[in-house]
C-alpha positions as CSV (number, residue, x, y, z in Angstrom):
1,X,65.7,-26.6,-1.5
2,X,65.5,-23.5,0.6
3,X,68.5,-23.3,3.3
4,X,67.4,-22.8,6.7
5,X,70.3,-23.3,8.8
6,X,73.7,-21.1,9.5
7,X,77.1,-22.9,9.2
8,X,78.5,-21.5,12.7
9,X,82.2,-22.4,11.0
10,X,81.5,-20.1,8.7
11,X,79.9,-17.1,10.5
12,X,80.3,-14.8,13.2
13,X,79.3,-15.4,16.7
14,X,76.0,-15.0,17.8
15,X,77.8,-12.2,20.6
16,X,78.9,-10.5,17.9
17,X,76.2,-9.1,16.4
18,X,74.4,-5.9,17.3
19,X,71.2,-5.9,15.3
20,X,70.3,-9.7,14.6
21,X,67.4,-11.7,13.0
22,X,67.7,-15.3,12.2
23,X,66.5,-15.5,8.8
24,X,68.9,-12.3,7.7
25,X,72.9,-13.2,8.8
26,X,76.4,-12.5,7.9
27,X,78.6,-15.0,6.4
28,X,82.5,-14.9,5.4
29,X,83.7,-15.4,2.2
30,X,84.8,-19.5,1.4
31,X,87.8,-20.5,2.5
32,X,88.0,-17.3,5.7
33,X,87.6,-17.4,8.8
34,X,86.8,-13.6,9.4
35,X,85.8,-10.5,7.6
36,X,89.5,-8.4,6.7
37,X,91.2,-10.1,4.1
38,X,94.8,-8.7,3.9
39,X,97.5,-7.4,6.1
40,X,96.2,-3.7,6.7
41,X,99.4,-1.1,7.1
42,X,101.1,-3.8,5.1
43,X,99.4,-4.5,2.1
44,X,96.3,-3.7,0.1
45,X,92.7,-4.5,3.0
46,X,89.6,-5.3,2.1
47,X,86.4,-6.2,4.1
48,X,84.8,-9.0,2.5
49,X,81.6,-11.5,3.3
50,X,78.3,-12.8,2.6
51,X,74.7,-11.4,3.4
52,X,72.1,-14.7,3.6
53,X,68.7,-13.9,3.4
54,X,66.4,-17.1,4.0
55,X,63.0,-16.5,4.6
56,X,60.1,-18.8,4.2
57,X,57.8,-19.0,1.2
58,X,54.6,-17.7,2.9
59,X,56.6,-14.9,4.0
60,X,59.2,-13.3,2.3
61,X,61.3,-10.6,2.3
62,X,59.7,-7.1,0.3
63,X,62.3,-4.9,-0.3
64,X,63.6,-2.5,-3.4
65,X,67.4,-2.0,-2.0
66,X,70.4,-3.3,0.0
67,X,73.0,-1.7,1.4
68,X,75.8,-3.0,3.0
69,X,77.3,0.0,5.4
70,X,81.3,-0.2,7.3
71,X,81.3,2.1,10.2
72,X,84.1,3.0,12.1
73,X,83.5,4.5,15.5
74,X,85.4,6.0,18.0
75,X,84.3,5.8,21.9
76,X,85.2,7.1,25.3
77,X,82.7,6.9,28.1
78,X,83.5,9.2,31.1
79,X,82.4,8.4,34.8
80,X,79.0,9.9,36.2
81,X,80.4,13.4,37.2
82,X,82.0,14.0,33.2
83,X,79.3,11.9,31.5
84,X,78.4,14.9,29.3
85,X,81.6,14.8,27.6
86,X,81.6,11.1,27.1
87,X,82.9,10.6,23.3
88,X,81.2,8.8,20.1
89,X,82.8,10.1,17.1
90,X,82.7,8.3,13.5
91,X,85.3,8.7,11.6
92,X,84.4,6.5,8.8
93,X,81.6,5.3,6.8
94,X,81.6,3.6,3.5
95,X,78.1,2.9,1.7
96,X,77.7,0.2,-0.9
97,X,74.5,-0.8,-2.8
98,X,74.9,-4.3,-3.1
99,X,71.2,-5.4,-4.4
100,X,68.6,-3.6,-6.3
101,X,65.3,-4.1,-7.7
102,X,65.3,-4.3,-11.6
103,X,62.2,-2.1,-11.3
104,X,63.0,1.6,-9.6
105,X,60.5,1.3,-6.5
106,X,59.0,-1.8,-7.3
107,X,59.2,-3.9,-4.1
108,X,60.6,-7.4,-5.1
109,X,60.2,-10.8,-2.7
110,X,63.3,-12.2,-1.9
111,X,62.8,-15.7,-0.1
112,X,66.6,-17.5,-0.5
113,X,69.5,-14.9,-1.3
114,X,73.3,-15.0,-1.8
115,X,74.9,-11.7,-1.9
116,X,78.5,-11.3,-1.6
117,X,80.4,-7.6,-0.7
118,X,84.1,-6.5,-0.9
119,X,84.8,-2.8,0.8
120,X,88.5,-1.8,0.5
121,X,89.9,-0.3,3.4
122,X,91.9,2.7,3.5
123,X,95.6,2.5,5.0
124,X,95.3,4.9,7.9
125,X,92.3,3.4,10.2
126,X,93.5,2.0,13.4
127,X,92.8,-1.4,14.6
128,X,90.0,-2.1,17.2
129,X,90.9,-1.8,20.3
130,X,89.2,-2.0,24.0
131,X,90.5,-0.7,27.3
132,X,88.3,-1.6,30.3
133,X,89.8,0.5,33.1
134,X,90.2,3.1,34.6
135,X,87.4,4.5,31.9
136,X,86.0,2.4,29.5
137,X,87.1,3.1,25.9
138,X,86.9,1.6,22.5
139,X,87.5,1.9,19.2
140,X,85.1,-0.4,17.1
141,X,84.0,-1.1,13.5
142,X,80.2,-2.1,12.2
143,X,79.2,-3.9,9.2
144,X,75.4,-3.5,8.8
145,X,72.9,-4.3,6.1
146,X,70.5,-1.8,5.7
147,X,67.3,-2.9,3.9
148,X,64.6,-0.8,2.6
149,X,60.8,-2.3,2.8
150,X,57.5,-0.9,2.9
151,X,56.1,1.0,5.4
152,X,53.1,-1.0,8.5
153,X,52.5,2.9,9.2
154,X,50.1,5.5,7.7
155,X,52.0,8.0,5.9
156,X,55.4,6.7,6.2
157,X,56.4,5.3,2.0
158,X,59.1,3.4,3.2
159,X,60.6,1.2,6.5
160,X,64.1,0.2,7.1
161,X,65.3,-3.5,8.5
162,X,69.0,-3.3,9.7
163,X,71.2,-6.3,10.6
164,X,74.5,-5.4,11.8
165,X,77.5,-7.4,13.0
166,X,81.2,-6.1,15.0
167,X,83.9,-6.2,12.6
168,X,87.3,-6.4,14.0
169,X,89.8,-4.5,12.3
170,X,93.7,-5.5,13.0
171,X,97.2,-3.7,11.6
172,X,100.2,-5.4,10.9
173,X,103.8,-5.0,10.5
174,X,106.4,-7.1,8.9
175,X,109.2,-9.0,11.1
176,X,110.9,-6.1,13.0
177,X,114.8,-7.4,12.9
178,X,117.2,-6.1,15.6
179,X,119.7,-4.0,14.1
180,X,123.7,-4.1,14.4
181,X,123.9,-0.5,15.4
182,X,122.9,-0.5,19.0
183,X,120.7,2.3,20.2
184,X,121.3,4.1,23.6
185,X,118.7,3.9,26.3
186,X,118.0,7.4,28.0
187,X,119.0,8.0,31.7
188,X,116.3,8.9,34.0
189,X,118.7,9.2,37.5
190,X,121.8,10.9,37.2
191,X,123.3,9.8,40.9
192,X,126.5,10.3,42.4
193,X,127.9,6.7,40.9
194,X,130.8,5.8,43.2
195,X,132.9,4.6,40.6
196,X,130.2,2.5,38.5
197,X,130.5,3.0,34.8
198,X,127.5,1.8,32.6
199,X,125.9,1.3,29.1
200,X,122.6,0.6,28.5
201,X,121.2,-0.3,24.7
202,X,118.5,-1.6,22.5
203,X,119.0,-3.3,19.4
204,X,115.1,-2.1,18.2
205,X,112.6,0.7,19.1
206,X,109.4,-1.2,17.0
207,X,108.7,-4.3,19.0
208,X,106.5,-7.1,17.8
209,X,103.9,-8.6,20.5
210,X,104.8,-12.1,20.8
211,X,108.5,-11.4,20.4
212,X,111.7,-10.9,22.2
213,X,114.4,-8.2,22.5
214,X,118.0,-8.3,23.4
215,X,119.0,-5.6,25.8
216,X,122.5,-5.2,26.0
217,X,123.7,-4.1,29.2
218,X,127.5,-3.3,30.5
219,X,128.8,-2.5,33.6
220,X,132.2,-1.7,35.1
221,X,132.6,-1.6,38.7
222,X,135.5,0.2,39.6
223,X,134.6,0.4,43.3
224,X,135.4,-3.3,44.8
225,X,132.6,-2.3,47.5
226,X,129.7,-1.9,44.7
227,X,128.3,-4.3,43.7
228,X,124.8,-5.0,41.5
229,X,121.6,-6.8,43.7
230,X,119.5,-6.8,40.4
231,X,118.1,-5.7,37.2
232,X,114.7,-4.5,36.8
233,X,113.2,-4.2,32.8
234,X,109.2,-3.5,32.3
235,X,106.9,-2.9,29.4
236,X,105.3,0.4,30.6
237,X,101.7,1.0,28.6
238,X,100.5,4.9,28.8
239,X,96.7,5.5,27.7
240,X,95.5,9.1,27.3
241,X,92.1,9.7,26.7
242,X,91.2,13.1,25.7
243,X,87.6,15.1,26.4
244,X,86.6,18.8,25.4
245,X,88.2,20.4,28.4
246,X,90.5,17.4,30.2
247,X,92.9,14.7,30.0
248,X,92.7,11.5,31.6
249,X,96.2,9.4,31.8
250,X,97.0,6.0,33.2
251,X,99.7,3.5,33.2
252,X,100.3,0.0,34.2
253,X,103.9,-2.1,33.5
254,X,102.5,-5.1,31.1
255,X,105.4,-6.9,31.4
256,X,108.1,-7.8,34.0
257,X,111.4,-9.5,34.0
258,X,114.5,-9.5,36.8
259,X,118.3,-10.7,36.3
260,X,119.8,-10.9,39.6
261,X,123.4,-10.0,40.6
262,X,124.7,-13.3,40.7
263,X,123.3,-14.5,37.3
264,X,125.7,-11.7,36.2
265,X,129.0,-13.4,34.4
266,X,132.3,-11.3,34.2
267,X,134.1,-10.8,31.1
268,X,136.5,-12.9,30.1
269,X,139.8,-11.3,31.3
270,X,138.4,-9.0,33.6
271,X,138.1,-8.3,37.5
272,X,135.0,-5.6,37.1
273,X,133.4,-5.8,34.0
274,X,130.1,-7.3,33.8
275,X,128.2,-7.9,30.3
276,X,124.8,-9.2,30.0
277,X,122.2,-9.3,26.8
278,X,119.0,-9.3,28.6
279,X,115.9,-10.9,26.8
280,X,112.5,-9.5,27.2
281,X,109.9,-11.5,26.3
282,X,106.6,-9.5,24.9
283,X,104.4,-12.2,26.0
284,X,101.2,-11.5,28.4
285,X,99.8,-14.9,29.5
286,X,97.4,-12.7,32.2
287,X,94.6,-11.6,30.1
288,X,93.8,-8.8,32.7
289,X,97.1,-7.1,31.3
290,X,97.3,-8.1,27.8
291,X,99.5,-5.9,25.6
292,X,98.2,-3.5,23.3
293,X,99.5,-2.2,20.1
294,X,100.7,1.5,20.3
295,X,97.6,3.5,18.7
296,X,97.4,7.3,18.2
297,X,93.6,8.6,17.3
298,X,91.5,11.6,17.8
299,X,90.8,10.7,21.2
300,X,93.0,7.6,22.5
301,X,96.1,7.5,22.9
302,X,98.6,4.7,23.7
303,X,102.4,4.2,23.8
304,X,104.8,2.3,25.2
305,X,108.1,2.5,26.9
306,X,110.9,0.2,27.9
307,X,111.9,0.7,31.5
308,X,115.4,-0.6,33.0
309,X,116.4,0.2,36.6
310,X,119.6,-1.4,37.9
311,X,119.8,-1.7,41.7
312,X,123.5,-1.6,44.0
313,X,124.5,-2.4,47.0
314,X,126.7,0.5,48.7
315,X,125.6,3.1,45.2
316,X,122.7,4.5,44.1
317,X,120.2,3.3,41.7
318,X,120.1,4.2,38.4
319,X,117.4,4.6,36.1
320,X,116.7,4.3,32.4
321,X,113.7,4.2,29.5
322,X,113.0,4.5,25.8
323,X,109.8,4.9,24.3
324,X,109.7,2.3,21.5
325,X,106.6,1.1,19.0
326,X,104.4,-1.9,19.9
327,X,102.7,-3.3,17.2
328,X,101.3,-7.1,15.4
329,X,103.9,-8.5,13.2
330,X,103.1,-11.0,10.3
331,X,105.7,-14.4,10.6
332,X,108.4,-14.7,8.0
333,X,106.6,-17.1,5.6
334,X,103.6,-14.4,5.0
335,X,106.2,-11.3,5.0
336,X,108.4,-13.4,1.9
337,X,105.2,-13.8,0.0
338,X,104.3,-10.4,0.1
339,X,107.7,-9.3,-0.8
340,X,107.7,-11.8,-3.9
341,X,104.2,-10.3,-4.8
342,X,105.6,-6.6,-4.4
343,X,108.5,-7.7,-6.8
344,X,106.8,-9.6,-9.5
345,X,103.9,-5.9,-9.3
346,X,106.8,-3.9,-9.7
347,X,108.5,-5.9,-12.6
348,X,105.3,-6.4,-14.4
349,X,104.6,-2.3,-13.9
350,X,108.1,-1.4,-15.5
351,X,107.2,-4.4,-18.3
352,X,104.3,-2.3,-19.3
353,X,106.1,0.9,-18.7
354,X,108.4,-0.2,-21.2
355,X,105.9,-1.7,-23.6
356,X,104.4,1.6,-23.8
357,X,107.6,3.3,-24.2
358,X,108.4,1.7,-27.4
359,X,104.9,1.9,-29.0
360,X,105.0,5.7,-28.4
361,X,109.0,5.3,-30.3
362,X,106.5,3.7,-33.1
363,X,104.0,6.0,-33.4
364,X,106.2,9.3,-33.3
């Protein structure tokens, strides 16, 4: 019996697609829920799905090849007055035959068709991203099915029906744990203190979105006047789109978070010595401002930086930042399976090392 209907479960979106007919679709593989399969910048990526042809008896599909083609496209569109230097770059495309005719140029009918694909992914692509404002930029990936059938038109041997689908692409990280050596923030304002002394750390520079980090923070007042009205820490993003001739840059804080003065607990044992281990939460529950991993391409830019300005009554405000590393990190349970599969490769690599060691001893 001939399959005529699409398990939505199993497919992607309607909205998704960019070319679309309703007897050719995309499927994913059993058992996923989208295309990549992997942790890409982790592990070993690979695109996988199903193309479905079903078309009806009394009229089939004619066609002598399939290709399944992965795009990977890089876009930048500039505002009326710079429109001529908007950007569309590709910066990958990988071609796979996936269906042939057994006959060279003999045009087969297909009416009910399974045909599954696997494209491995190279390390170094960047995920998909899309930035809406101030200029609207993207980077995106395509998978399309490009079918070759015979030509309606006089003169032409051949005709070409394309089906073709967005295909998001995300990188990963494992867990990024806080380490015991602290590292210094960098000082922005150098003002004249009035006796305040200060020390400003991080305990990681490659945050995980989702996550929190410890900030610790200590502050000696040695001025019984001075004293702290709050503490100011943001998530500053920085895009920079790049053109032929100019630069555009923006930034936004993402996220926000205050400690007032009087949350602020003295050492034990001390008169003016304040200590604090601020957490920052890299959580956006705003859509509008939803954090984005740090990305460095041919034409967009993004990085991060934490921001920390401490605020005094009766002193001066100081000021400090780090840039640090934003990125999607895999949970613990998925980053201890991939380290047991990395172990048990390696042993059984040095297992066959050595196998080959000693037959080489036998041979010589």
């Amino acid at each position: 019996m001939t399959k005529d209907y699409i398990d939505l479960t199993k497919s992607p979106p309607k909205s998704q697609y960019k070319d679309s007919c309703k007897n050719i679709y995309f499927s994913y593989s059993p058992n996923n829920s989208n295309f990549q399969q992997g942790y890409l910048g982790i592990q070993q990526t690979k695109i996988t799905g199903i193309l479905n042809i079903r078309r009806p008896i009394t009229n089939p599909l004619l066609t002598d090849k399939i290709e399944i083609i992965f795009t990977g496209n890089e876009f930048v569109k500039w505002n009326e007055v710079e429109m001529g230097n908007n950007i569309n770059n590709k910066f990958i495309e990988l071609s796979y035959v996936i269906w042939e005719s057994s006959i060279k140029g003999v045009y087969q009918k297909i009416t009910e068709l399974d045909l599954p694909f696997e494209i491995p992914l190279p390390d170094y692509l960047p995920a998909s991203l899309l930035l809406k404002r101030p200029i609207a930029s993207k980077i995106y990936y395509i998978l399309k099915a490009k079918i070759s059938r015979p030509s309606k038109y006089f003169g032409l041997k051949c005709d070409v029906k394309r089906v073709s689908v967005i295909c998001p692409i995300t990188r990963w990280n494992l867990p990024m744990n806080p380490t015991s050596q602290l590292i210094p923030m960098i000082r922005t304002s150098n003002p004249t203190l009035k006796g305040v002394d200060y020390d400003v750390n991080l305990t990681q520079t490659t945050l995980g979105i989702g996550n929190s980090i410890i900030i610790p923070i200590s502050l000696t007042l040695e001025n019984m006047k001075v004293y702290v009205k709050r503490i100011k820490i943001c998530l500053k993003e920085y895009h920079q789109l790049m053109q032929k001739k100019v630069v555009h840059y923006n930034s936004e804080n993402i996220v926000k978070s205050e400690v007032f003065g009087d949350q602020l607990m003295l050492v034990s044992g001390t008169m003016n010595k304040y200590e604090i281990k601020a957490k920052f939460d890299l959580i956006t529950r705003n859509q509008e401002k939803q954090i984005l991993p740090s990305v460095h391409s041919d034409y967009i830019v993004i990085w991060h930086k934490i921001k920390v300005k401490i605020d005094f009554y009766d002193a001066p405000d100081i000021k400090f930042e780090k840039e640090v590393k934003v990125v999607n990190t895999i949970c613990e349970e998925d980053a201890s399976m991939i380290t047991e599969e990395r172990r048990r490769s390696n042993w059984s690599k040095m297992d066959k090392l050595s196998a080959r060691a000693v037959y080489n001893m036998l041979i010589n």
